[in-house]
N, CA, C and O atoms as CSV, one atom per row, in Angstrom:
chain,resi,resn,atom,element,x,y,z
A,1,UNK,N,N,0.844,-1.169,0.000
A,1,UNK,CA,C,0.000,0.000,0.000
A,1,UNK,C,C,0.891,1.233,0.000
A,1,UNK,O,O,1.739,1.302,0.890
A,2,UNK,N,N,0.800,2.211,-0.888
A,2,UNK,CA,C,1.498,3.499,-0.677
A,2,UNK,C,C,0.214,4.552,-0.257
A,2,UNK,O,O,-1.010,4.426,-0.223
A,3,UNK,N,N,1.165,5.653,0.039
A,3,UNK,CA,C,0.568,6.999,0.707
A,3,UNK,C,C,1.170,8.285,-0.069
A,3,UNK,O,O,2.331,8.387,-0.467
A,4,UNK,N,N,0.022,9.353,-0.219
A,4,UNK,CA,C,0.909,10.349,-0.547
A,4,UNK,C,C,0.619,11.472,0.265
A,4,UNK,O,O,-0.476,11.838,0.692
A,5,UNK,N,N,1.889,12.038,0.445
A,5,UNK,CA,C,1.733,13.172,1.488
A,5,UNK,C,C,2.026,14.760,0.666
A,5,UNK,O,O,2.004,14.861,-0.561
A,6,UNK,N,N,2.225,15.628,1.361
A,6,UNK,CA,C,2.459,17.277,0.454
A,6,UNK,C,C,3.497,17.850,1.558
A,6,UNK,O,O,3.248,17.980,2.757
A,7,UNK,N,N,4.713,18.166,0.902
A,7,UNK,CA,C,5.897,18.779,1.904
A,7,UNK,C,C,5.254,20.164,2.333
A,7,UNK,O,O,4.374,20.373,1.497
A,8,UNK,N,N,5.277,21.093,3.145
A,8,UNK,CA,C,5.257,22.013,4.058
A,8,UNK,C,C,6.198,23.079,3.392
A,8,UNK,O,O,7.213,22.690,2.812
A,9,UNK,N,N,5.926,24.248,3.451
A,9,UNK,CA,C,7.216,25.583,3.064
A,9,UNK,C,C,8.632,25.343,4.106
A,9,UNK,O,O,9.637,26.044,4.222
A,10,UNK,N,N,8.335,24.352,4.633
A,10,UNK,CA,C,9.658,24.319,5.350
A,10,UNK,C,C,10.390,22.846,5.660
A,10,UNK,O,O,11.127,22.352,6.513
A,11,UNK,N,N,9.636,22.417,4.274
A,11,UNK,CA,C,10.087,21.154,3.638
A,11,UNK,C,C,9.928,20.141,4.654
A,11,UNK,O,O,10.820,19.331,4.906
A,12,UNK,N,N,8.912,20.166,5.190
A,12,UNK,CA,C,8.170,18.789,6.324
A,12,UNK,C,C,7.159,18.140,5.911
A,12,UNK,O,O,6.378,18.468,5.017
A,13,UNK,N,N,7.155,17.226,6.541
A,13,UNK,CA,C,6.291,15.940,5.301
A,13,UNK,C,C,5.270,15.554,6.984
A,13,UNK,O,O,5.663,15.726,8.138
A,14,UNK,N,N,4.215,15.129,6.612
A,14,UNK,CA,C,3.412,14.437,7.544
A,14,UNK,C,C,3.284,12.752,7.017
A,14,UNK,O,O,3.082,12.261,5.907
A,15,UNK,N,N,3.517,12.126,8.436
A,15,UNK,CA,C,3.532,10.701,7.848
A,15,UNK,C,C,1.900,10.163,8.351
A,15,UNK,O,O,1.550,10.149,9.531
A,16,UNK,N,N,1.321,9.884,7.588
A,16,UNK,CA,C,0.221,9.362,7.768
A,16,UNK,C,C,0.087,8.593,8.981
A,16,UNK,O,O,1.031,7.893,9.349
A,17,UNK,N,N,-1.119,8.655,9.724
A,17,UNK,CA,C,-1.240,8.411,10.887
A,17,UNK,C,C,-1.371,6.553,10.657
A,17,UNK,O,O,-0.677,6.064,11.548
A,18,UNK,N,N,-1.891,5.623,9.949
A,18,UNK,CA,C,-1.975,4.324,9.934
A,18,UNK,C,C,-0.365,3.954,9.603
A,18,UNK,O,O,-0.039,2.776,9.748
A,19,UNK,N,N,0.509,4.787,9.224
A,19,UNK,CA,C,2.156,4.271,9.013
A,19,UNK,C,C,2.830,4.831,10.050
A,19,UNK,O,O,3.568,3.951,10.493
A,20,UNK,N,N,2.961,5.820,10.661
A,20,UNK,CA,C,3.389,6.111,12.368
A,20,UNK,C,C,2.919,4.958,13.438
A,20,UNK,O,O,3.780,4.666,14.267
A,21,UNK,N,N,1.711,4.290,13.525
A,21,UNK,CA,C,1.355,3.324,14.009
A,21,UNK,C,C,1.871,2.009,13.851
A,21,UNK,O,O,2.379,1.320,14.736
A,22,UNK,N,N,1.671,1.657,12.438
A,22,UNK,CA,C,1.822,0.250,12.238
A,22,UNK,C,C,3.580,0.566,12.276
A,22,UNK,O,O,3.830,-0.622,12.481
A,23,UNK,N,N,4.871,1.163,12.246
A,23,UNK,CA,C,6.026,1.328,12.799
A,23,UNK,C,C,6.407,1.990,14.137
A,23,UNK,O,O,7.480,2.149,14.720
A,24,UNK,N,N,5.016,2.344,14.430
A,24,UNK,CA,C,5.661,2.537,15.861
A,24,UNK,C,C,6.124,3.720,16.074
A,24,UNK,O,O,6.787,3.892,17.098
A,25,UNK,N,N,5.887,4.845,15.148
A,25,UNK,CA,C,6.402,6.446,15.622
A,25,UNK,C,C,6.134,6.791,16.415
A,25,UNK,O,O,4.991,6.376,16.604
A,26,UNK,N,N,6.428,7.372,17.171
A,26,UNK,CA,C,6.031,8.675,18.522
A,26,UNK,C,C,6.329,10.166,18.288
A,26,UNK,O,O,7.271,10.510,17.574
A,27,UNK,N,N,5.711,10.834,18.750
A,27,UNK,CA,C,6.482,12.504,19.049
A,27,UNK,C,C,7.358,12.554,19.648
A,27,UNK,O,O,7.444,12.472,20.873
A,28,UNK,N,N,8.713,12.798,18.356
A,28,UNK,CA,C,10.263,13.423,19.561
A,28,UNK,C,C,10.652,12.137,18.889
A,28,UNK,O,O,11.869,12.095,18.706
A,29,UNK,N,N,10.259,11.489,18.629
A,29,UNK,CA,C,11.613,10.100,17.942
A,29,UNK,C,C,11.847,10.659,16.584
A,29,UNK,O,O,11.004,11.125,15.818
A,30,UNK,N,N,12.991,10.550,16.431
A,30,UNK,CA,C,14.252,10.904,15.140
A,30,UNK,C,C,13.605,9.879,14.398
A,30,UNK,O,O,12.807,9.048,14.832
A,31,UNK,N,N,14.244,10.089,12.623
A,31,UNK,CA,C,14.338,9.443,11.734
A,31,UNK,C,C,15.153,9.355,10.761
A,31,UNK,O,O,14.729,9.859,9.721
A,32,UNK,N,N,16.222,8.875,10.714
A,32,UNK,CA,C,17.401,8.637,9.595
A,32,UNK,C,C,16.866,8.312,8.297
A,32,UNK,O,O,16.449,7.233,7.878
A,33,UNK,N,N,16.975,9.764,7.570
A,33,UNK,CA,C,16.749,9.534,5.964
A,33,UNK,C,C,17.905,9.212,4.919
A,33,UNK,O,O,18.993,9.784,4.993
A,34,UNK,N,N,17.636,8.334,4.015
A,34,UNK,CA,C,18.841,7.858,3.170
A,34,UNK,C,C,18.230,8.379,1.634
A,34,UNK,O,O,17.076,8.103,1.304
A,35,UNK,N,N,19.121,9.136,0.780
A,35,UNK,CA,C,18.834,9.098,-0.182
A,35,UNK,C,C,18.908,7.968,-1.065
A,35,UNK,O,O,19.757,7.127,-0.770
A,36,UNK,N,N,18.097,7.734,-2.243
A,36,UNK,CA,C,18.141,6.476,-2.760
A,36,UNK,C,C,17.773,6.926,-4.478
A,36,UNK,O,O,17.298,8.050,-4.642
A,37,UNK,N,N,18.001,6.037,-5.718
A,37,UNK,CA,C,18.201,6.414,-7.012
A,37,UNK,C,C,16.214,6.493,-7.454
A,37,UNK,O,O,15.620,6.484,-8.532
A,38,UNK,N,N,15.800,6.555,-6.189
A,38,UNK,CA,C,14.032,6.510,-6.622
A,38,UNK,C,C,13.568,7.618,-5.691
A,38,UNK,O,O,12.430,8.088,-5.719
A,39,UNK,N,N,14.608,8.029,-4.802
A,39,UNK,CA,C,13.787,8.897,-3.951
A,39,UNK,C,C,13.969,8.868,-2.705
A,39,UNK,O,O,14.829,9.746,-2.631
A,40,UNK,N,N,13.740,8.362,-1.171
A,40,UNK,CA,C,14.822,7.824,-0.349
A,40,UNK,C,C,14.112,6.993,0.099
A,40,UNK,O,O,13.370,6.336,-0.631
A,41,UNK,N,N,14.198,6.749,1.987
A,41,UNK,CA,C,14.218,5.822,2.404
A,41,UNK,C,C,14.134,6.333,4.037
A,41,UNK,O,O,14.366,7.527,4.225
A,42,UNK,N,N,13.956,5.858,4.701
A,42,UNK,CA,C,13.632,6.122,6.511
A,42,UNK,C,C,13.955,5.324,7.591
A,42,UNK,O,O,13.608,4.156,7.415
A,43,UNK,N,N,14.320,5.471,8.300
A,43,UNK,CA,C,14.387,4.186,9.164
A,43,UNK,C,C,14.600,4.894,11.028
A,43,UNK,O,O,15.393,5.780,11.346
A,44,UNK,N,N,13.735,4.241,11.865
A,44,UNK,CA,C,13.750,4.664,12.876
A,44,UNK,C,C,15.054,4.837,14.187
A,44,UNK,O,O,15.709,3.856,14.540
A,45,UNK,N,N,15.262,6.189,14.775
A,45,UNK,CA,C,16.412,5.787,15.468
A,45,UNK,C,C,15.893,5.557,16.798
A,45,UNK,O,O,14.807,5.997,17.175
A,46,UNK,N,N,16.721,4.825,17.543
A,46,UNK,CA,C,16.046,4.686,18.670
A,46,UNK,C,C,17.408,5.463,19.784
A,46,UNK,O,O,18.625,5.552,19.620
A,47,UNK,N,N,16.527,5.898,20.860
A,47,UNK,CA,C,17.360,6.725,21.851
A,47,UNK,C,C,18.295,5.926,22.429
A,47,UNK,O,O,19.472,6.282,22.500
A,48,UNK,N,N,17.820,4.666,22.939
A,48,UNK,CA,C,18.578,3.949,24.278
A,48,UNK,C,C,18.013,2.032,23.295
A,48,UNK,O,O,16.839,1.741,23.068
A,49,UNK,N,N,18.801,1.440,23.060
A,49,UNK,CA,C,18.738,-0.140,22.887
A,49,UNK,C,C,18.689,-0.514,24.554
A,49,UNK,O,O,17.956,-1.490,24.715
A,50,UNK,N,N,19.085,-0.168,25.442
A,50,UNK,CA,C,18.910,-0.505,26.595
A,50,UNK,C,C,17.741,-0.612,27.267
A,50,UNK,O,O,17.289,-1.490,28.003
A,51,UNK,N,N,17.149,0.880,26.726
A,51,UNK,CA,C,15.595,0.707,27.172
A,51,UNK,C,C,14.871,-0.024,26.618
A,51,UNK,O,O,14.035,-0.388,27.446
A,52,UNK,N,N,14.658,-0.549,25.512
A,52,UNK,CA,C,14.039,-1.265,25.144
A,52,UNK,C,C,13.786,-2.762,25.546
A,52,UNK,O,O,12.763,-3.418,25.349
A,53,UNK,N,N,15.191,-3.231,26.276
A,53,UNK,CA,C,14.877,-4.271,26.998
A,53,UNK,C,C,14.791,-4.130,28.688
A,53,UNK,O,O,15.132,-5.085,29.385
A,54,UNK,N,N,14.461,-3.261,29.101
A,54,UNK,CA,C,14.199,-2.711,30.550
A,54,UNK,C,C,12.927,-3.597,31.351
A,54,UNK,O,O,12.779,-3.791,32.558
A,55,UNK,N,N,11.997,-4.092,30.072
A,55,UNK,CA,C,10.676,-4.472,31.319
A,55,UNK,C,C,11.168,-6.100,31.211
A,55,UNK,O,O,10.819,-6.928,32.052
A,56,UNK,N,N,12.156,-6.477,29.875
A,56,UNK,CA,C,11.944,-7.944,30.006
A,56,UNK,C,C,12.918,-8.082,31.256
A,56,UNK,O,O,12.624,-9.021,31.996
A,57,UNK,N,N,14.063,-7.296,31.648
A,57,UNK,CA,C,15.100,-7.385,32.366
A,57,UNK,C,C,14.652,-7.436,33.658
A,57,UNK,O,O,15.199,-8.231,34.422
A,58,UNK,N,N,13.419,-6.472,34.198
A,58,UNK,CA,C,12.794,-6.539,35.408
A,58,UNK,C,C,12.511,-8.507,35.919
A,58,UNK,O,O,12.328,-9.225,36.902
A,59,UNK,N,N,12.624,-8.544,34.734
A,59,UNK,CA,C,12.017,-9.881,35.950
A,59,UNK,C,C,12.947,-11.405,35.710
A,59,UNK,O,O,12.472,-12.538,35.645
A,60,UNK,N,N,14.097,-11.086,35.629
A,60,UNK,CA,C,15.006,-12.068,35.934
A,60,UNK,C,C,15.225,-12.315,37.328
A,60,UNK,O,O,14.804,-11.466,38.114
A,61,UNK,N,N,15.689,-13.119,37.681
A,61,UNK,CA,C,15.350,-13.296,39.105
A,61,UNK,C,C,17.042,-12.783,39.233
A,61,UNK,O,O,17.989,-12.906,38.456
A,62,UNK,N,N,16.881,-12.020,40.901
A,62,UNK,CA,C,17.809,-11.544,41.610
A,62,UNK,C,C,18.855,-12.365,41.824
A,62,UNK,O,O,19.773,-11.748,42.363
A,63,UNK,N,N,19.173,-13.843,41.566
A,63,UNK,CA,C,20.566,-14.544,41.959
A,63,UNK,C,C,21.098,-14.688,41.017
A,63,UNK,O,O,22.063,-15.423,41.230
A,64,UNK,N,N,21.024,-14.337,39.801
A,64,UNK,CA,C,21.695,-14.358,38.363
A,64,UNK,C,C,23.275,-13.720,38.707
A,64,UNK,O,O,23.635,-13.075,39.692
A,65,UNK,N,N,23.856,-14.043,37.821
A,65,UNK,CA,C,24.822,-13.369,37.610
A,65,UNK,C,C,25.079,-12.110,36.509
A,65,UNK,O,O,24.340,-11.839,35.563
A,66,UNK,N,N,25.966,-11.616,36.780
A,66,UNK,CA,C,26.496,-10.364,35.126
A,66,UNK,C,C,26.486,-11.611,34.113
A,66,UNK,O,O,25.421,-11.719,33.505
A,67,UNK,N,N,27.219,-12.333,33.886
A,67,UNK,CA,C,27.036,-12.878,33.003
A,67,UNK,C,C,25.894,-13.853,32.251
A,67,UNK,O,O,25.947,-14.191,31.068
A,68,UNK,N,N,24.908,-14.205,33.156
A,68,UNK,CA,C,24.020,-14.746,32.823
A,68,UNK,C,C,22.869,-13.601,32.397
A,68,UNK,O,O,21.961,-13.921,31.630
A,69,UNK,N,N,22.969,-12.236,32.951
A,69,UNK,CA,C,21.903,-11.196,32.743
A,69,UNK,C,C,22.525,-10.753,31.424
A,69,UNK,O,O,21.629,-10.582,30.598
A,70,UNK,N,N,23.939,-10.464,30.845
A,70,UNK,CA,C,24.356,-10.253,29.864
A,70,UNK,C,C,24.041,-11.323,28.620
A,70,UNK,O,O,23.946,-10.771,27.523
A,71,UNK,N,N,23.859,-12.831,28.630
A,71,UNK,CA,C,23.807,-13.700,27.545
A,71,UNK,C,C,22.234,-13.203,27.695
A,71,UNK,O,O,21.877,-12.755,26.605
A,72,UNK,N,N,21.450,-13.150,28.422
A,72,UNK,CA,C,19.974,-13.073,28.440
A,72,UNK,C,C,19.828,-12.096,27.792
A,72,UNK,O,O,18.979,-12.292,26.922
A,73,UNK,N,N,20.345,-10.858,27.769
A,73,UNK,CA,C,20.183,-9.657,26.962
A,73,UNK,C,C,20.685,-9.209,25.552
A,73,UNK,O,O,20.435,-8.204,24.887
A,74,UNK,N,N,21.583,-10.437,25.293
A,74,UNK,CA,C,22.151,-11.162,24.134
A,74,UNK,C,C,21.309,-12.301,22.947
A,74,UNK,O,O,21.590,-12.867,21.890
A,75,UNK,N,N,20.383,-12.219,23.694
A,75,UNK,CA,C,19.411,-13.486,23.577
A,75,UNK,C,C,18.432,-12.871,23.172
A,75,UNK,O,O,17.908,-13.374,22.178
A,76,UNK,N,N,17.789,-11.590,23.721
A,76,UNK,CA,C,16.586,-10.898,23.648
A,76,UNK,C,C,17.133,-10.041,21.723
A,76,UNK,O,O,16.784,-10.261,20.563
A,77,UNK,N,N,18.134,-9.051,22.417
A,77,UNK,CA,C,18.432,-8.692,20.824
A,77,UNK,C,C,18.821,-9.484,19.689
A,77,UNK,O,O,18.904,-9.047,18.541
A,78,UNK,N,N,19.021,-10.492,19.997
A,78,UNK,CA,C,19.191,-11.451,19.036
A,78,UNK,C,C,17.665,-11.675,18.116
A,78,UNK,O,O,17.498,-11.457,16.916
A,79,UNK,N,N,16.789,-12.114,18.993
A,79,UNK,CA,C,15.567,-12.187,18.648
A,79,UNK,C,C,14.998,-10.997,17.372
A,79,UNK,O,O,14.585,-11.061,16.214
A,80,UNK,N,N,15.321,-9.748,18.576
A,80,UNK,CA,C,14.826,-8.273,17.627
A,80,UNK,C,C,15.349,-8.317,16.659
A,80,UNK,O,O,14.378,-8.063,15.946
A,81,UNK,N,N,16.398,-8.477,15.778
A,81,UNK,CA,C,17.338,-8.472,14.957
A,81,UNK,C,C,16.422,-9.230,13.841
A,81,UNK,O,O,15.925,-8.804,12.799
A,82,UNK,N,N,16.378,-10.768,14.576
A,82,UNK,CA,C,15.577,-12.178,13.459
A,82,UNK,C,C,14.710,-11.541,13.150
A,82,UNK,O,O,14.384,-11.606,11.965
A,83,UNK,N,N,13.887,-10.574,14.127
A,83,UNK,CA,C,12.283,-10.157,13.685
A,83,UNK,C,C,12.560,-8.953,12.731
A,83,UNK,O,O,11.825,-8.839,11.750
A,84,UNK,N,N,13.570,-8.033,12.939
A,84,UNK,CA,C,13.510,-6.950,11.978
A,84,UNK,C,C,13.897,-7.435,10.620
A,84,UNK,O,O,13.502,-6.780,9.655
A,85,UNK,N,N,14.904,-8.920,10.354
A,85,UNK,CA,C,14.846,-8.876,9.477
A,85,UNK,C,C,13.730,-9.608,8.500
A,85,UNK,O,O,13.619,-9.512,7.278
A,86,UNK,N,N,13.035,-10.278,9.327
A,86,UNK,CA,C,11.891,-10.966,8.782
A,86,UNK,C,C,10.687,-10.357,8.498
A,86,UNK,O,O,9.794,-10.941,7.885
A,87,UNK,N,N,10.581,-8.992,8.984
A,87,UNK,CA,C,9.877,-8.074,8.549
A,87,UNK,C,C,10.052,-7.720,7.217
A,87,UNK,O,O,9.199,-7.935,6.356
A,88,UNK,N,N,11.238,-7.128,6.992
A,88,UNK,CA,C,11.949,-6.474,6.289
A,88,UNK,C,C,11.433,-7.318,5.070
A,88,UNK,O,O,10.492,-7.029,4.331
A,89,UNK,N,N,12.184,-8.337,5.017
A,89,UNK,CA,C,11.724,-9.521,3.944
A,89,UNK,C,C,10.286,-9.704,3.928
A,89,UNK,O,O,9.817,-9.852,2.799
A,90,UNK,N,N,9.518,-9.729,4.838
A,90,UNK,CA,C,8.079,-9.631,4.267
A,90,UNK,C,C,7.212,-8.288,3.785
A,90,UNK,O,O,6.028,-8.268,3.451
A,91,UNK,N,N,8.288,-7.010,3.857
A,91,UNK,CA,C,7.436,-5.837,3.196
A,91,UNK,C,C,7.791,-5.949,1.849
A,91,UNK,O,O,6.977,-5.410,1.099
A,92,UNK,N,N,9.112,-6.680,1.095
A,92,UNK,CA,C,9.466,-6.795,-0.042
A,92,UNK,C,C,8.842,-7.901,-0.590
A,92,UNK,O,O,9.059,-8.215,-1.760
């Protein structure tokens, strides 16, 4: 599905509210634009990779070690990674 939007006199684009959603935009999150030979390209930055695993981290249990909380958090981005790229491959 595409969208078309109309740039602003100060060259700002509005991203349609069903594509801020279904990726997950917020107000105040950045976006890394890439030029490309069709036009460009976007991709979300994120502030902290740390935060993002903050609520799964809450609930490891307290006798762990650094190293066992580190492979666990090794484990989690690992996951995000498989899923971004399996996304990726299913928007193409």
């Amino acid at each position: 599905m595409s969208y078309t939007t109309t740039t602003t006199s100060k060259g700002q684009l509005t991203i349609p509210k069903e594509v801020r959603d279904k990726i997950g935009l917020k107000k105040g999150m950045r976006v890394e634009i890439y030029p490309t030979e069709d036009g460009f390209e976007g991709k979300l930055q994120r502030k902290s990779r740390i935060l993002d695993f903050a609520g799964d981290l809450k609930n490891l249990d307290h006798g762990e070690t650094l190293k066992e909380i580190r492979l666990k958090t090794q484990e989690l981005a690992s996951r995000e990674i498989a899923q971004k790229r399996k996304n990726a491959i299913n928007r193409n």
